[in-house]
mmJSON file of the N, C-alpha and C atoms, coordinates in Angstrom:
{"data_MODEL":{"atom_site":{
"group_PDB":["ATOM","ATOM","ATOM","ATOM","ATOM","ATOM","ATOM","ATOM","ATOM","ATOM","ATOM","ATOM","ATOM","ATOM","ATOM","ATOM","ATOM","ATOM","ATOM","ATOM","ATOM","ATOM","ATOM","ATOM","ATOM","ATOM","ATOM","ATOM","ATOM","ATOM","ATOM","ATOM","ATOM","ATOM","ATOM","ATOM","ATOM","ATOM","ATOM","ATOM","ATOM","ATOM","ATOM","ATOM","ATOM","ATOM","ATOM","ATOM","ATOM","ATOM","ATOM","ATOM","ATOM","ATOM","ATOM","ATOM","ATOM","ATOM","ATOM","ATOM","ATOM","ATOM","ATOM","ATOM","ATOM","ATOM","ATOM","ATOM","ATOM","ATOM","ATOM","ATOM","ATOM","ATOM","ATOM","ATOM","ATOM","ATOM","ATOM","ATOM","ATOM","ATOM","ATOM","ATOM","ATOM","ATOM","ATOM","ATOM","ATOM","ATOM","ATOM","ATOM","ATOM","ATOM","ATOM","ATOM","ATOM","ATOM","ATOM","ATOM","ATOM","ATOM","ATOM","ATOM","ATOM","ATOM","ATOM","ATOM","ATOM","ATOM","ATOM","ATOM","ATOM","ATOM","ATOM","ATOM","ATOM","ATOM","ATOM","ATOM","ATOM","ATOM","ATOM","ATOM","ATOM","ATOM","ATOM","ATOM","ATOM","ATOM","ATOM","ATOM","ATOM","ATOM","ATOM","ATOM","ATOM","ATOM","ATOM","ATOM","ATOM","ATOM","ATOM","ATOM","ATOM","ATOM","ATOM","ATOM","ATOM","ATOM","ATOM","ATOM","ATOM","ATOM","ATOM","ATOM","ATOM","ATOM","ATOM","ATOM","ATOM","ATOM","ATOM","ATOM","ATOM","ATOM","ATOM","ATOM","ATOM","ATOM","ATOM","ATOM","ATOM","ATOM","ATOM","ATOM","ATOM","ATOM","ATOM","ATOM","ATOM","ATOM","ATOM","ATOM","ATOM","ATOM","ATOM","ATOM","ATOM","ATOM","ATOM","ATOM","ATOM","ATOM","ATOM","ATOM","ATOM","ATOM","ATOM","ATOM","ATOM","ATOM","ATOM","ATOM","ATOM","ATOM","ATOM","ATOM","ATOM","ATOM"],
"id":[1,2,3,4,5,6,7,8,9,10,11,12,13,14,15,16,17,18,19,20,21,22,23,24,25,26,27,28,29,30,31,32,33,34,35,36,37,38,39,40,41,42,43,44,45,46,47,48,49,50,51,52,53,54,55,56,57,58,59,60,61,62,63,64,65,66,67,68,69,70,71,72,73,74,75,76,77,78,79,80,81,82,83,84,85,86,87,88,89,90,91,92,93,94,95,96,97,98,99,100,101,102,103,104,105,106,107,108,109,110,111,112,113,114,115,116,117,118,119,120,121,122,123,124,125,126,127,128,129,130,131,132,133,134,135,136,137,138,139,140,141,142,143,144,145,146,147,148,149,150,151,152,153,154,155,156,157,158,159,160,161,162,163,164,165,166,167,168,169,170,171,172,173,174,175,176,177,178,179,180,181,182,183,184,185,186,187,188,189,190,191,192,193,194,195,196,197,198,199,200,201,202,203,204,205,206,207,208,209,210],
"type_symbol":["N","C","C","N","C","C","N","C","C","N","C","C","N","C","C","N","C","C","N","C","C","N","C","C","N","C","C","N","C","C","N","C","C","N","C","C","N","C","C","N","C","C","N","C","C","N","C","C","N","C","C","N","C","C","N","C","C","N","C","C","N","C","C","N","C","C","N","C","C","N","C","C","N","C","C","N","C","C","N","C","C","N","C","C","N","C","C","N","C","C","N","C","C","N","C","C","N","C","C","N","C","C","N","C","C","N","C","C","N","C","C","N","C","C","N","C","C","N","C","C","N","C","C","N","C","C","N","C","C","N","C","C","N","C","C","N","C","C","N","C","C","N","C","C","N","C","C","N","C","C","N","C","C","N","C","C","N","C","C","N","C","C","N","C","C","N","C","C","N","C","C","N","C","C","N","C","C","N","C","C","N","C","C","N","C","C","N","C","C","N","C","C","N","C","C","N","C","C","N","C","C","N","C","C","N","C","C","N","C","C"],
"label_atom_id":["N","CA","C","N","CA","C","N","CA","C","N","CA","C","N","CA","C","N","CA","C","N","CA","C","N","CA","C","N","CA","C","N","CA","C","N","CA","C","N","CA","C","N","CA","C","N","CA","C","N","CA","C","N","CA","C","N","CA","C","N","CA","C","N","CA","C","N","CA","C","N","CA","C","N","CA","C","N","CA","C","N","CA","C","N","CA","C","N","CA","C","N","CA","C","N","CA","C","N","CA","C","N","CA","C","N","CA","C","N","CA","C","N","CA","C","N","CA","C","N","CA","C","N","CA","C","N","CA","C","N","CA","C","N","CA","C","N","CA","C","N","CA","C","N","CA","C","N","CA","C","N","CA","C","N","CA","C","N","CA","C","N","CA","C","N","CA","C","N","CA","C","N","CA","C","N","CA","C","N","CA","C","N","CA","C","N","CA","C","N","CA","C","N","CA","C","N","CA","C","N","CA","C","N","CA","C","N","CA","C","N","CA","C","N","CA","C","N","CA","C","N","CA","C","N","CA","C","N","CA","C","N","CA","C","N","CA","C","N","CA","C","N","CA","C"],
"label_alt_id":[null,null,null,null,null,null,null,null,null,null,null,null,null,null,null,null,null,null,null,null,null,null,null,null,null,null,null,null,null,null,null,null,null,null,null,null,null,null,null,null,null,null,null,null,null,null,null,null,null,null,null,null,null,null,null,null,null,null,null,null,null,null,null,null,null,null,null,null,null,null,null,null,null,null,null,null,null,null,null,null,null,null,null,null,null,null,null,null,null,null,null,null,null,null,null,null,null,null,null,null,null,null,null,null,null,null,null,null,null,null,null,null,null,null,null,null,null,null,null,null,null,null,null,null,null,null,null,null,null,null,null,null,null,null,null,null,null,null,null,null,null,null,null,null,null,null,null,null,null,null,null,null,null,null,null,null,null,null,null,null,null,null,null,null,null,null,null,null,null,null,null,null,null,null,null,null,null,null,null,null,null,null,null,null,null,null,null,null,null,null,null,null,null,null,null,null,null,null,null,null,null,null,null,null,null,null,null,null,null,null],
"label_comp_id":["UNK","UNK","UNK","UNK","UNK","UNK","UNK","UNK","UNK","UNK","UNK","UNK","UNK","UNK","UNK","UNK","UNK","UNK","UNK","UNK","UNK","UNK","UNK","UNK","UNK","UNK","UNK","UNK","UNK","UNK","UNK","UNK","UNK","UNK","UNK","UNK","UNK","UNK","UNK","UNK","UNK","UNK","UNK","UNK","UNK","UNK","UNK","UNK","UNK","UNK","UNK","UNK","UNK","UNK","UNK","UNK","UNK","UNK","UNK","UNK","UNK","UNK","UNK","UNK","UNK","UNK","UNK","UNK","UNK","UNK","UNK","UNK","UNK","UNK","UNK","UNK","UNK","UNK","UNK","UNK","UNK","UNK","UNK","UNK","UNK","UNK","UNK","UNK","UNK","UNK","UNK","UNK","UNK","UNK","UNK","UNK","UNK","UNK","UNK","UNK","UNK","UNK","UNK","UNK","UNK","UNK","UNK","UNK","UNK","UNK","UNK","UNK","UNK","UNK","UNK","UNK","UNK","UNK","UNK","UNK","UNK","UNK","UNK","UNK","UNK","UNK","UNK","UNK","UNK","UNK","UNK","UNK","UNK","UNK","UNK","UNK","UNK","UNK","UNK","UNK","UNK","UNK","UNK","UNK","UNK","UNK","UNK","UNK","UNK","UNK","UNK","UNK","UNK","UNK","UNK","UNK","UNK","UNK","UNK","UNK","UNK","UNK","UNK","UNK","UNK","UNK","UNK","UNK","UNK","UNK","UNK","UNK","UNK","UNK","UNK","UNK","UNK","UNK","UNK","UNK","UNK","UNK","UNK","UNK","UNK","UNK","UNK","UNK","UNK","UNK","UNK","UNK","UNK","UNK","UNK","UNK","UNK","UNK","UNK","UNK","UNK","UNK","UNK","UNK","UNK","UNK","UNK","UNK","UNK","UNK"],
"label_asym_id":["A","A","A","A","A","A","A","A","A","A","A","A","A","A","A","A","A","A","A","A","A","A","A","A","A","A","A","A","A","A","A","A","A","A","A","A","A","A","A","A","A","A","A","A","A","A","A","A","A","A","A","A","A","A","A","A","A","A","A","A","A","A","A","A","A","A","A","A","A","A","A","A","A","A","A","A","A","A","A","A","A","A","A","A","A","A","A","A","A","A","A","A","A","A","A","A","A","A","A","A","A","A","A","A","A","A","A","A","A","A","A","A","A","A","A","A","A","A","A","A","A","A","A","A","A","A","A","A","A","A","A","A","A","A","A","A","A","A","A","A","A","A","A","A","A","A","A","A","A","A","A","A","A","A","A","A","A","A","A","A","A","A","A","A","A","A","A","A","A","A","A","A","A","A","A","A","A","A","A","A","A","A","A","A","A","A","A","A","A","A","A","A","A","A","A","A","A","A","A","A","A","A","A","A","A","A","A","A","A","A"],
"label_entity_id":["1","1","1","1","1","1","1","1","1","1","1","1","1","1","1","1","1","1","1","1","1","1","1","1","1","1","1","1","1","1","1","1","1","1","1","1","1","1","1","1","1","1","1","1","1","1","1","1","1","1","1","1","1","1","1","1","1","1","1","1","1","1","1","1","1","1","1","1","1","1","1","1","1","1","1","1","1","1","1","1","1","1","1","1","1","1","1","1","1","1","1","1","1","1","1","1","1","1","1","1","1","1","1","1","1","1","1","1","1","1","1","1","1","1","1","1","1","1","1","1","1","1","1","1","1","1","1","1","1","1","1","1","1","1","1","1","1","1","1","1","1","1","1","1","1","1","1","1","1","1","1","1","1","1","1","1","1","1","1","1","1","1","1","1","1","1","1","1","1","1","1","1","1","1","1","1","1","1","1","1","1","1","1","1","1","1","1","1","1","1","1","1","1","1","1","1","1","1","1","1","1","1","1","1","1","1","1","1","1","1"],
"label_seq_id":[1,1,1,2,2,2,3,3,3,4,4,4,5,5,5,6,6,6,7,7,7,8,8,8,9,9,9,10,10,10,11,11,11,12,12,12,13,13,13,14,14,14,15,15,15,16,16,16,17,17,17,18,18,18,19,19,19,20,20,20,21,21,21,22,22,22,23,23,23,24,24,24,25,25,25,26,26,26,27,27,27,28,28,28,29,29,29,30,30,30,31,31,31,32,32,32,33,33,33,34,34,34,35,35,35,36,36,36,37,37,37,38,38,38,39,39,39,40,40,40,41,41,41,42,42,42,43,43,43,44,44,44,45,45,45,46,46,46,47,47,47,48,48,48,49,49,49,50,50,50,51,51,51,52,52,52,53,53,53,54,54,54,55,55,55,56,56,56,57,57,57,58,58,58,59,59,59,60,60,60,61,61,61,62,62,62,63,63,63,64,64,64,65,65,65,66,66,66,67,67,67,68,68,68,69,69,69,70,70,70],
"pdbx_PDB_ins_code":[null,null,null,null,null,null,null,null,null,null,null,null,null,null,null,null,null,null,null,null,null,null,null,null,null,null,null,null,null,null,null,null,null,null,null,null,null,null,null,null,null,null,null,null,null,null,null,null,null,null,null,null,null,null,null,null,null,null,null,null,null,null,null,null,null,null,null,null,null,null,null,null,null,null,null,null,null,null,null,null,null,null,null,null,null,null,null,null,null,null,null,null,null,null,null,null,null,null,null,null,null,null,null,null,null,null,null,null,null,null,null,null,null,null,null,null,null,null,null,null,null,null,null,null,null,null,null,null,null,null,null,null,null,null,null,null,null,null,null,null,null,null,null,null,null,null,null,null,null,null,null,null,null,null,null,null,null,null,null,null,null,null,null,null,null,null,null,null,null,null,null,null,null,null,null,null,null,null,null,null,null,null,null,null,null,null,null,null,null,null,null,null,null,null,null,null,null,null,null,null,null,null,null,null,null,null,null,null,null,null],
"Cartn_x":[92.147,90.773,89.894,88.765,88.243,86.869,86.18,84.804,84.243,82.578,82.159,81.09,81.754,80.834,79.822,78.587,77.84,77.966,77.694,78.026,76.49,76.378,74.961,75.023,75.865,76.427,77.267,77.333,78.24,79.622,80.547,81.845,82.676,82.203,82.649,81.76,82.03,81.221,81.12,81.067,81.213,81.312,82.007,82.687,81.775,80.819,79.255,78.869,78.414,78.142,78.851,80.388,81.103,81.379,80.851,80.819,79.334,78.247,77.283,77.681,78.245,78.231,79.414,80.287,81.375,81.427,80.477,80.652,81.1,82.489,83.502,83.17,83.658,83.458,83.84,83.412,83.808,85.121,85.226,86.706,87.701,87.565,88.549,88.506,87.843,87.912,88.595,88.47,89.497,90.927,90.909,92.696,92.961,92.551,93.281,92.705,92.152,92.399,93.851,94.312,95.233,96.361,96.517,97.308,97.353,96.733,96.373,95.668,95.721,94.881,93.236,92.511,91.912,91.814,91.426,91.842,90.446,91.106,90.235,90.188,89.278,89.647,90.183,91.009,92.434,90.75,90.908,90.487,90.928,90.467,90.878,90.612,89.869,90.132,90.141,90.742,90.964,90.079,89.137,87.61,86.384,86.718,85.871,86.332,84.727,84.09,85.151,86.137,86.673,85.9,85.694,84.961,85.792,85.385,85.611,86.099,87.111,87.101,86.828,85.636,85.135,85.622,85.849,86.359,87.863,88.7,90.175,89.946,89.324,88.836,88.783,87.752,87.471,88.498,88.974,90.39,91.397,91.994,92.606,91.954,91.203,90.514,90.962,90.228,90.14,91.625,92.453,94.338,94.631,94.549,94.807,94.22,92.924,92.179,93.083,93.542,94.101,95.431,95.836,97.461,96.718,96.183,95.5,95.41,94.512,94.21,95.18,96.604,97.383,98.688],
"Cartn_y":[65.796,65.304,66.437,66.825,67.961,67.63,66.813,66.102,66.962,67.144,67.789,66.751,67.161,65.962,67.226,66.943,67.63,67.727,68.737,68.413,68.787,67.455,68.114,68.367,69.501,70.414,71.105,72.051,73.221,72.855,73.704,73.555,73.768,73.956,73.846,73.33,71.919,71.383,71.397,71.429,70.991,69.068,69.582,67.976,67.182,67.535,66.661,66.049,67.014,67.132,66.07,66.136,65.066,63.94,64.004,62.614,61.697,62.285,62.06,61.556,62.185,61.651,60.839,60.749,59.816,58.08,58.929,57.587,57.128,58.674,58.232,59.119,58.821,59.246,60.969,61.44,63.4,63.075,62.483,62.637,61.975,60.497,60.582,61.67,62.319,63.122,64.167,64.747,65.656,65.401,63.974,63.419,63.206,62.881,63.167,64.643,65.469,66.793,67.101,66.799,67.018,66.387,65.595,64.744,65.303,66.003,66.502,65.909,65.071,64.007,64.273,65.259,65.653,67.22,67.786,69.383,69.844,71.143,72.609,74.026,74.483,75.799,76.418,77.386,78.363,79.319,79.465,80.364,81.641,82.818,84.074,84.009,83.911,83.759,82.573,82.328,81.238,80.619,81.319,80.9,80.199,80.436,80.244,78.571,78.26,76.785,76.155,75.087,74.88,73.985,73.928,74.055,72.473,71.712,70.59,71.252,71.728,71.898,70.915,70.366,69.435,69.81,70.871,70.828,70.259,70.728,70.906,69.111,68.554,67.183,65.607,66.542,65.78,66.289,67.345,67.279,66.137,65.823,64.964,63.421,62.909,62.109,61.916,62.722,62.664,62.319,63.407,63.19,61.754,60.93,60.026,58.905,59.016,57.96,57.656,59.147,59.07,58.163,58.819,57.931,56.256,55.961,54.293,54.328,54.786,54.107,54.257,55.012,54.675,53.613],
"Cartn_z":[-85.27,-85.163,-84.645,-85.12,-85.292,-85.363,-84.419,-84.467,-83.236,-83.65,-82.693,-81.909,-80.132,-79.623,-78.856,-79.009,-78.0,-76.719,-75.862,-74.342,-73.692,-73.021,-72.251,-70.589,-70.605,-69.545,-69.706,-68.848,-69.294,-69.696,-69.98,-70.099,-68.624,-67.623,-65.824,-64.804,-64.441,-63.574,-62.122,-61.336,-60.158,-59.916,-58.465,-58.47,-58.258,-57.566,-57.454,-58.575,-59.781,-60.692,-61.875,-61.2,-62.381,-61.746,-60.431,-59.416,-60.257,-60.403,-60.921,-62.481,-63.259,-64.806,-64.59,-63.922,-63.743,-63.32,-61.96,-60.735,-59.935,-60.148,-59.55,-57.845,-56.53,-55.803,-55.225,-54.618,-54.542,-54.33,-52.793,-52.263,-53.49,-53.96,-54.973,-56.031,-56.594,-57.449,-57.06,-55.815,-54.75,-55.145,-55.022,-54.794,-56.573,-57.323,-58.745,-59.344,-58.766,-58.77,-58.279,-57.313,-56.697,-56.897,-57.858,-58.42,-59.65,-60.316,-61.639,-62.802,-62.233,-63.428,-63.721,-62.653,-63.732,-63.321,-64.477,-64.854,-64.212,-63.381,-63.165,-63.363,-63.608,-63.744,-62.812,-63.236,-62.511,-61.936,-60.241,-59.285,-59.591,-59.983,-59.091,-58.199,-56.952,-55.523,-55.046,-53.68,-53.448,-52.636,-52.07,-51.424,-53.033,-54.073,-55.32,-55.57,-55.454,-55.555,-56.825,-57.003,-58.122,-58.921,-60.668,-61.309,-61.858,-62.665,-63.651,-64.975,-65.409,-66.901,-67.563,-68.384,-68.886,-70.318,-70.742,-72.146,-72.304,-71.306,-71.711,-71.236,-70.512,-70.241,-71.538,-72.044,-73.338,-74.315,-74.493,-75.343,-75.064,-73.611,-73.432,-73.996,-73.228,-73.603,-75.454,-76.125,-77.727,-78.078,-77.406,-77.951,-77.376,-76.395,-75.608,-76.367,-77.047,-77.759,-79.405,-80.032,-80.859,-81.169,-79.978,-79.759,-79.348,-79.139,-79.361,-80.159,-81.17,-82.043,-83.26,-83.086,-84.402,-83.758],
"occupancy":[1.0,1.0,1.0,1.0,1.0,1.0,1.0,1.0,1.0,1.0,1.0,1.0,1.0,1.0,1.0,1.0,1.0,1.0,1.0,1.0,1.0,1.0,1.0,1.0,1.0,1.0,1.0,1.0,1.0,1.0,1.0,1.0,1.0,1.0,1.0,1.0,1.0,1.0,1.0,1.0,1.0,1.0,1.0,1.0,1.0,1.0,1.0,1.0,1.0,1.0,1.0,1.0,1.0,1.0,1.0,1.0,1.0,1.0,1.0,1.0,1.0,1.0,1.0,1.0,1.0,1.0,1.0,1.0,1.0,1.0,1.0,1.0,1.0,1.0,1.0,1.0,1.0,1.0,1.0,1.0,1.0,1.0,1.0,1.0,1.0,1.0,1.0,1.0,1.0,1.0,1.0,1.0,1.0,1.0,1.0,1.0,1.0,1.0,1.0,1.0,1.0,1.0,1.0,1.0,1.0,1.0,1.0,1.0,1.0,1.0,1.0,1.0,1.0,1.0,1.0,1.0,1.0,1.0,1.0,1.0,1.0,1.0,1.0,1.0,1.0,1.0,1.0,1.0,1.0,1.0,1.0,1.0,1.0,1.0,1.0,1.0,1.0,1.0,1.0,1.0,1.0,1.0,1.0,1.0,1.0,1.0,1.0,1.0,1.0,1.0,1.0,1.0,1.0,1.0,1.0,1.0,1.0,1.0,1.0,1.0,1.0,1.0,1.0,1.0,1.0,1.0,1.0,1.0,1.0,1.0,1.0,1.0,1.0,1.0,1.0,1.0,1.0,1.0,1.0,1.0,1.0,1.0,1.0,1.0,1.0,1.0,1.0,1.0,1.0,1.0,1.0,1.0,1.0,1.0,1.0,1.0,1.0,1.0,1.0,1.0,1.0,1.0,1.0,1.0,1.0,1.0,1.0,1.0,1.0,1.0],
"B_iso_or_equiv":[0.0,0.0,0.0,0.0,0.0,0.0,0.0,0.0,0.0,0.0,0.0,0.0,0.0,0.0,0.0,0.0,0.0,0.0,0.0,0.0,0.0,0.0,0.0,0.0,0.0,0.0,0.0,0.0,0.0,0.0,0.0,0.0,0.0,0.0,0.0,0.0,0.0,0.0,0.0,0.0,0.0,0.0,0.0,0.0,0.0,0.0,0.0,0.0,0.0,0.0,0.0,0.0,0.0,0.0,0.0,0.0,0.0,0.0,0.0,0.0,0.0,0.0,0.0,0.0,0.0,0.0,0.0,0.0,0.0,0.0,0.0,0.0,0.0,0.0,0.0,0.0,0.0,0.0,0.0,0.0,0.0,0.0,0.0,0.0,0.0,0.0,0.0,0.0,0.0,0.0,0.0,0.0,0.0,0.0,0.0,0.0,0.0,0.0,0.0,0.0,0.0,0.0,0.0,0.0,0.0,0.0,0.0,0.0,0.0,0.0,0.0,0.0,0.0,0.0,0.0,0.0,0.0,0.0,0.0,0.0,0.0,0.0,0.0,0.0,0.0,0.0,0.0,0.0,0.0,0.0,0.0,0.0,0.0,0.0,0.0,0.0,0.0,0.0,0.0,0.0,0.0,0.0,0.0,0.0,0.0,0.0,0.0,0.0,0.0,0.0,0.0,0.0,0.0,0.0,0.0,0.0,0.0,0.0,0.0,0.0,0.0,0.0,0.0,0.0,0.0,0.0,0.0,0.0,0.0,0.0,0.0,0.0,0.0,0.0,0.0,0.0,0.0,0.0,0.0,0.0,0.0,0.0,0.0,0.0,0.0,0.0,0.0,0.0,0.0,0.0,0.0,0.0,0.0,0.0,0.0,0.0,0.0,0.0,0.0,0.0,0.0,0.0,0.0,0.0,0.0,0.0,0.0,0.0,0.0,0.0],
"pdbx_formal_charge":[null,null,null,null,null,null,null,null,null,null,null,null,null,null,null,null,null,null,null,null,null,null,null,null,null,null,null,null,null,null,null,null,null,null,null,null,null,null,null,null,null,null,null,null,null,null,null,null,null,null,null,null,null,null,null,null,null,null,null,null,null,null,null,null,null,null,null,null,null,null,null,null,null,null,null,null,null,null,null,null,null,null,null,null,null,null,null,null,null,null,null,null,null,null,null,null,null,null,null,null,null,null,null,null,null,null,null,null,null,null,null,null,null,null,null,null,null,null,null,null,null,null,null,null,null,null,null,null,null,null,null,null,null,null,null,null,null,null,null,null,null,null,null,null,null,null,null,null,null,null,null,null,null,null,null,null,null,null,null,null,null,null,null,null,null,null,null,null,null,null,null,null,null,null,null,null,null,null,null,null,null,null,null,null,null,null,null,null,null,null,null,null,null,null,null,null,null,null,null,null,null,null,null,null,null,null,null,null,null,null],
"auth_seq_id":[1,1,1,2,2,2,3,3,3,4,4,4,5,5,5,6,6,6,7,7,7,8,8,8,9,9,9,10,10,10,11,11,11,12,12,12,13,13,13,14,14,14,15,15,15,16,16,16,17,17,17,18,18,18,19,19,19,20,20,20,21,21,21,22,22,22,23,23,23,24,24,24,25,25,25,26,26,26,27,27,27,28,28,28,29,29,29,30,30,30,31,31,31,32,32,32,33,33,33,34,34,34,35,35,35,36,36,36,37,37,37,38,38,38,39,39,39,40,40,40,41,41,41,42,42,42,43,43,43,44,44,44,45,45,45,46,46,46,47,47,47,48,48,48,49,49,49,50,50,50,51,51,51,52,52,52,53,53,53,54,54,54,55,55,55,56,56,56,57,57,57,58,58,58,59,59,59,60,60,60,61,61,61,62,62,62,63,63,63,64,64,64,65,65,65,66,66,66,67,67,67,68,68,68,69,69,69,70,70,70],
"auth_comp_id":["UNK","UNK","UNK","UNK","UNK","UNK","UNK","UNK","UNK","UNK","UNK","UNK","UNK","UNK","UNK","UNK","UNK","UNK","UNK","UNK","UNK","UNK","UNK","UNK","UNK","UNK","UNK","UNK","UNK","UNK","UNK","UNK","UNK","UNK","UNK","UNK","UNK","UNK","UNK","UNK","UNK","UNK","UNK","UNK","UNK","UNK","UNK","UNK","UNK","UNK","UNK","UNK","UNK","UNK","UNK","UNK","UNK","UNK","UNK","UNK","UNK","UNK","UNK","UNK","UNK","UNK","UNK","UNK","UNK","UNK","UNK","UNK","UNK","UNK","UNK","UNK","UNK","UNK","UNK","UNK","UNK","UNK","UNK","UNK","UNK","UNK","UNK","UNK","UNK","UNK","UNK","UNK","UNK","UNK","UNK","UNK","UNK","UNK","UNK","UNK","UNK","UNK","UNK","UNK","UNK","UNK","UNK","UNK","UNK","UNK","UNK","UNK","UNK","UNK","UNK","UNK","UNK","UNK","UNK","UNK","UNK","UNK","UNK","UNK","UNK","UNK","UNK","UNK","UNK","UNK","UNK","UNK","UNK","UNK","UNK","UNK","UNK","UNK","UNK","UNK","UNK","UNK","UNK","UNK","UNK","UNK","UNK","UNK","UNK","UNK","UNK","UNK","UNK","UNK","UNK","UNK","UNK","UNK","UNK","UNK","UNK","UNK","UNK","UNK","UNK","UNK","UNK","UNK","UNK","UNK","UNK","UNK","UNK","UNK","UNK","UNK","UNK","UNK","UNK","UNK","UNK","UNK","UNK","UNK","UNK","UNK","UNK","UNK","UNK","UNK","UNK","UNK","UNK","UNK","UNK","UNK","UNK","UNK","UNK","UNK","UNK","UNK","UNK","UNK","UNK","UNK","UNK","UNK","UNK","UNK"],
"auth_asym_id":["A","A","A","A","A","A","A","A","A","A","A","A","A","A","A","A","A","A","A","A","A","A","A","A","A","A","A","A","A","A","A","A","A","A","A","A","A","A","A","A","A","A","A","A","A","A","A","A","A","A","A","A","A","A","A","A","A","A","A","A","A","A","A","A","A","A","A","A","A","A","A","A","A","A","A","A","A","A","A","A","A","A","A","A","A","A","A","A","A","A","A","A","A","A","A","A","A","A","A","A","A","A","A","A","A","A","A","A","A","A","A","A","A","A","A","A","A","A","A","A","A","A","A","A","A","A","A","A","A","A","A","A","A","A","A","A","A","A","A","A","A","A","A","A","A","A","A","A","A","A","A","A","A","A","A","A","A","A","A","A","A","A","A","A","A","A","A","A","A","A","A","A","A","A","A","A","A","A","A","A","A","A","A","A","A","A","A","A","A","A","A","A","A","A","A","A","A","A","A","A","A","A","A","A","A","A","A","A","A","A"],
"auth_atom_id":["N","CA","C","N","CA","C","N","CA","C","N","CA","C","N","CA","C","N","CA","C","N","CA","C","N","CA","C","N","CA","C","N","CA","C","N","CA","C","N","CA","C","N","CA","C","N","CA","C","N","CA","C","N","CA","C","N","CA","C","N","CA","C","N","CA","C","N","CA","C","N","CA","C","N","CA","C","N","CA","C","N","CA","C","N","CA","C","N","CA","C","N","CA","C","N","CA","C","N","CA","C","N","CA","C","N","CA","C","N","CA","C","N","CA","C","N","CA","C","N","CA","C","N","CA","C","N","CA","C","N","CA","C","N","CA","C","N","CA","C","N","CA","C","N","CA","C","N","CA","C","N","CA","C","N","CA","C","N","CA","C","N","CA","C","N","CA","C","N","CA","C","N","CA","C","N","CA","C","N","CA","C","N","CA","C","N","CA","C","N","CA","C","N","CA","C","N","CA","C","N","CA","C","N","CA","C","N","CA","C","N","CA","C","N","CA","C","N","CA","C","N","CA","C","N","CA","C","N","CA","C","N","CA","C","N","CA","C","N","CA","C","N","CA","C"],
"pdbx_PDB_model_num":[1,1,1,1,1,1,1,1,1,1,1,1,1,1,1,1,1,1,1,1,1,1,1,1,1,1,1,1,1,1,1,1,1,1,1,1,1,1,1,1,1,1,1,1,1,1,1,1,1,1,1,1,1,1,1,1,1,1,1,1,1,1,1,1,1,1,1,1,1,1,1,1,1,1,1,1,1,1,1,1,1,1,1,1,1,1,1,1,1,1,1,1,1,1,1,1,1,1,1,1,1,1,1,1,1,1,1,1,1,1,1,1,1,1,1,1,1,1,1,1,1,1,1,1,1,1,1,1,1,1,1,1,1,1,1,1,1,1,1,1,1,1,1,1,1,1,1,1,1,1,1,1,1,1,1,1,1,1,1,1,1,1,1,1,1,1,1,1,1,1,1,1,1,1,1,1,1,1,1,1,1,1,1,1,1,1,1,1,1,1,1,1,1,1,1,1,1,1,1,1,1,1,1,1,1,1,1,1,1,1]
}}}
């Protein structure tokens, strides 16, 4: 599946940021960060703000929707 969805935000969010388009709260978003359930970008340093990979995000999502719907 090879559909293009627009994104109206970057491709790395901050957790605020996906607390806001989500709904979901910072601190939980902390803890399934940390659970892995949802994806961030890999730090080169370890003081650097961690980011939302919102792409590798909506990939899942799309593969996850697929496997429903067959």
């Amino acid at each position: 599946m090879n559909k293009n969805i627009p994104l109206t935000f970057g491709p790395f969010v901050t957790y605020e940021l996906y607390s806001q388009l989500s709904g979901i709260p910072v601190n939980t978003i902390k803890d399934y960060v940390n659970k892995g359930r949802i994806i961030i970008k890999k730090k080169a340093l370890p003081r650097e703000k961690p980011l939302i990979n919102m792409v590798a995000m909506l990939e899942l999502a799309a593969k996850e929707s697929n496997e429903y719907l067959r």
